[in-house]
C-alpha positions as CSV (number, residue, x, y, z in Angstrom):
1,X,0.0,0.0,0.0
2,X,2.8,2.5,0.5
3,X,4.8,1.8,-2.3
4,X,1.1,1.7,-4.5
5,X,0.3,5.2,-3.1
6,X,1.6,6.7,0.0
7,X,5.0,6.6,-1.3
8,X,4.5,8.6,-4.2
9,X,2.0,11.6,-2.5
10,X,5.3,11.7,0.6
11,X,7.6,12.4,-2.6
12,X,5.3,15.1,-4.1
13,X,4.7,17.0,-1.1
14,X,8.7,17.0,0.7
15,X,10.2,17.4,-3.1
16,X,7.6,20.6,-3.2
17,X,8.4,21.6,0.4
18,X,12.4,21.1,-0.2
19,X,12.0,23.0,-3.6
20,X,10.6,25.9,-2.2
21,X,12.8,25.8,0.8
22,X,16.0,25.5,-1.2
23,X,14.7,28.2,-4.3
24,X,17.4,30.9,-3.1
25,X,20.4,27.9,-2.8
26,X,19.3,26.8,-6.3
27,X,19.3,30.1,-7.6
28,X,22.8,30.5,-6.1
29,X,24.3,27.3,-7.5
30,X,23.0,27.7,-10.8
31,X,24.4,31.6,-11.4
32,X,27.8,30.2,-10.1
33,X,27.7,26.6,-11.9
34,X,26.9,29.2,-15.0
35,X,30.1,31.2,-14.0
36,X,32.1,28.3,-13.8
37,X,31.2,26.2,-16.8
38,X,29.2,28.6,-19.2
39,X,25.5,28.4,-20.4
40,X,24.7,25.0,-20.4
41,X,24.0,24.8,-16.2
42,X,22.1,21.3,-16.1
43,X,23.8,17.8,-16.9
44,X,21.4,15.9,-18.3
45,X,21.7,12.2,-19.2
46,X,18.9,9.3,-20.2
47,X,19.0,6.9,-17.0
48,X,17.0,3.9,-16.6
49,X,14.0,4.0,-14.1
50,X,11.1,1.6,-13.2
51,X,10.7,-1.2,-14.8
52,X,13.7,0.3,-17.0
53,X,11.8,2.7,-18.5
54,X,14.2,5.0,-19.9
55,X,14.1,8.9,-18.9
56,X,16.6,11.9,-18.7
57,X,18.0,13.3,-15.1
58,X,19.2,16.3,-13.9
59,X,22.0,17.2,-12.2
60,X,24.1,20.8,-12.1
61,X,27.4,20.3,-13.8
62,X,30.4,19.4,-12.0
63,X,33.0,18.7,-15.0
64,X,34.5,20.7,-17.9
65,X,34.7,19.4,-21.5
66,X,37.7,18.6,-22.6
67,X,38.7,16.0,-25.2
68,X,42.2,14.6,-26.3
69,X,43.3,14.9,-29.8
70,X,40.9,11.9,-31.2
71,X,38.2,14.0,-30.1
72,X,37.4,12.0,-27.3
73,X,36.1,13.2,-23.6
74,X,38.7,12.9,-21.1
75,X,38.7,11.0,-18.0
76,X,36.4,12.0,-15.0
77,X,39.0,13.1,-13.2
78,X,40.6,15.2,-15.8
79,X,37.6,17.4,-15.9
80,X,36.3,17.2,-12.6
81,X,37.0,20.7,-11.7
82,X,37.6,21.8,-7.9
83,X,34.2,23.8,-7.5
84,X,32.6,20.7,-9.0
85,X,33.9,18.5,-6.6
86,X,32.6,20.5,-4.2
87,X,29.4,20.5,-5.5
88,X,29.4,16.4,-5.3
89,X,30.7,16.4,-1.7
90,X,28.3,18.3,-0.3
91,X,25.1,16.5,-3.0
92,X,24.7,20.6,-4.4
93,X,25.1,19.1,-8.1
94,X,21.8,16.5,-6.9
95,X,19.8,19.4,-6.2
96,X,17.8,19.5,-9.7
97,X,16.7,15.9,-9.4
98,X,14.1,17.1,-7.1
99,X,12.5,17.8,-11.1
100,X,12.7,14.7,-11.5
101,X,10.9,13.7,-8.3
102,X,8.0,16.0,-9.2
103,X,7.3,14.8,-12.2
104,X,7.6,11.2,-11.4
105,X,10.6,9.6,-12.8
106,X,12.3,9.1,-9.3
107,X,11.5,9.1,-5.9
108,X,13.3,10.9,-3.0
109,X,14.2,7.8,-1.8
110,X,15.9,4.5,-3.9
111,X,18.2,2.8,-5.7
112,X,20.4,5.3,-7.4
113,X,19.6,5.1,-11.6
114,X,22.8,4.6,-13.0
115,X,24.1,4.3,-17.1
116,X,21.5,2.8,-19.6
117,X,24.7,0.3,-20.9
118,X,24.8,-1.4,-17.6
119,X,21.4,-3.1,-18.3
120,X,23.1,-5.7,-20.2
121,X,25.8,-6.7,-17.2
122,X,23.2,-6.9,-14.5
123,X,22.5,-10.6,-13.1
124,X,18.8,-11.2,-12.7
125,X,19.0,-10.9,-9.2
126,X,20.6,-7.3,-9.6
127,X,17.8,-6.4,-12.1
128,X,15.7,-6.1,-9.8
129,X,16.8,-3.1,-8.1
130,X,14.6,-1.4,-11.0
131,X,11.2,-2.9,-9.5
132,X,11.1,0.6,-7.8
133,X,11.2,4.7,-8.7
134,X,15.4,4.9,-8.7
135,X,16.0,7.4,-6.2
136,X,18.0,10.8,-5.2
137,X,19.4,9.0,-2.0
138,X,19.1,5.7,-1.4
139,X,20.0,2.5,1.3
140,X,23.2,1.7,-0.5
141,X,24.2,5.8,-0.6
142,X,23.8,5.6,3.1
143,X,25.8,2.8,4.0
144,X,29.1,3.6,1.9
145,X,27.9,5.6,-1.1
146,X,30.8,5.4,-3.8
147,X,33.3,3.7,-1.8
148,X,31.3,0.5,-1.7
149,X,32.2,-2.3,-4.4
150,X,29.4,-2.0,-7.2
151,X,27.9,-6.0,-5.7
152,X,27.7,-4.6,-2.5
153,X,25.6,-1.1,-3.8
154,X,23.4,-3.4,-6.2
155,X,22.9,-6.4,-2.9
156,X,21.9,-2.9,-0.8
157,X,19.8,-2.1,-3.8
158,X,17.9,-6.0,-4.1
159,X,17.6,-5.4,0.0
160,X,15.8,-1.5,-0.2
161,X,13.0,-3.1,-2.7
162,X,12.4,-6.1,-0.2
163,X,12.2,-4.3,2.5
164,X,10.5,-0.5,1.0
165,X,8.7,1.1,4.0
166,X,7.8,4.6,5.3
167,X,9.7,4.3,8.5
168,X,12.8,2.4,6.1
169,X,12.8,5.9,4.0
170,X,12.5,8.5,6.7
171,X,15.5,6.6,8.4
172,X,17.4,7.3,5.2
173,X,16.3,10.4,4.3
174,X,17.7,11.5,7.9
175,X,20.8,9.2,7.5
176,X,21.7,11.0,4.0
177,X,21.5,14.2,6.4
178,X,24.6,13.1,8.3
179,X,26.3,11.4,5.2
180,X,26.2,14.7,3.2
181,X,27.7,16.7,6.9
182,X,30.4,14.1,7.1
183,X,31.2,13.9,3.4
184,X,31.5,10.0,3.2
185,X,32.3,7.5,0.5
186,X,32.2,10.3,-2.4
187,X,34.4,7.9,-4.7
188,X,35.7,4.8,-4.9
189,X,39.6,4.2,-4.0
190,X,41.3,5.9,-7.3
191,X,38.3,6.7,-9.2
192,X,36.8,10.3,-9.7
193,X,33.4,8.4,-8.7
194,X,33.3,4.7,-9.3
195,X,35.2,2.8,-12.0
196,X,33.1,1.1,-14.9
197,X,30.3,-1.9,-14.1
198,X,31.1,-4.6,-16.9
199,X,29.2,-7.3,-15.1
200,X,30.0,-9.4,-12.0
201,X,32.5,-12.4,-11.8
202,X,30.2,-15.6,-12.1
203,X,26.8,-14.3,-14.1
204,X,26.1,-14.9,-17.1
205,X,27.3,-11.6,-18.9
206,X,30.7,-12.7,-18.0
């Protein structure tokens, strides 16, 4: 019943609340994210959502664009400016997804929606992490974010839609709290974020 209906009014009304709260913060972020990296303020990218439905997402821009001489984009952490990292240490750059909670494509709380090519890697049991509204924060961000191995995020992920309550989201909505305060697990061990998923050892994309 909550994940039928109450979950999705909840969204609506905190995204609304947050959004209004946080118009002069946004408004800030945006005029200096426009200093910083030009006109184009928003990174937008198509993301898989329920039921792998795909849909764009918003986030401000963290990186630069810069390309080598094949015209290529360089690494993350090439173009990963300082202000942007800033921005993804202290979850400023998620700010805009609360669009994407209003209109429907994610929920405040859930499995984070990651890269439309990873579809293909995913073992049926990590498929199902897309049974439920991918989410701005979620049970795997809480418990080790980016510096969690990508079986461990996706296992967090499989537990979240098993276990999808009201009391289960409020506890992370007020764990991300803390999380963005402490500025935990922002990136894996040598990575600008996390390194590539090509599919886990033993499934059958291997």
């Amino acid at each position: 019943m909550y994940q039928r209906w109450g979950k999705r009014t909840i969204d609506l009304i905190i995204a609304l609340l947050i959004a209004l709260m946080l118009l002069p913060l946004f408004v800030l972020v945006a005029a200096l994210v426009r200093i910083y990296f030009g006109r184009q303020i928003f990174f937008t990218q198509v993301r898989p959502g329920q039921a792998e439905r795909p849909f764009a997402i918003y986030k401000f821009r963290t990186m630069v664009d810069a390309y080598d001489s094949a015209g290529r984009a360089l690494p993350d952490a090439q173009r990963l400016t300082l202000f942007g990292r800033f921005l993804r240490s202290t979850s400023l750059d998620e700010l805009p997804g609360l669009i994407n909670v209003i209109r429907g494509e994610m929920s405040l709380v859930g499995p984070r929606p990651l890269l439309m090519r990873y579809l293909e890697h995913y073992s049926p049991e990590q498929r199902r992490r897309h049974e439920v509204l991918p989410g701005i924060t979620g049970w795997a961000q809480v418990n080790g974010r980016n510096a969690l191995a990508w079986e461990e995020k996706f296992a967090h992920d499989v537990w979240y839609v098993e276990h999808c309550s009201l009391w289960l989201d409020l506890k992370i909505l007020a764990l991300t709290v803390v999380k963005v305060f402490r500025r935990e697990g922002i990136s894996a061990e040598g990575h600008a974020t996390m390194p590539t998923f090509t599919g886990s050892k033993g499934t059958a994309q291997d």
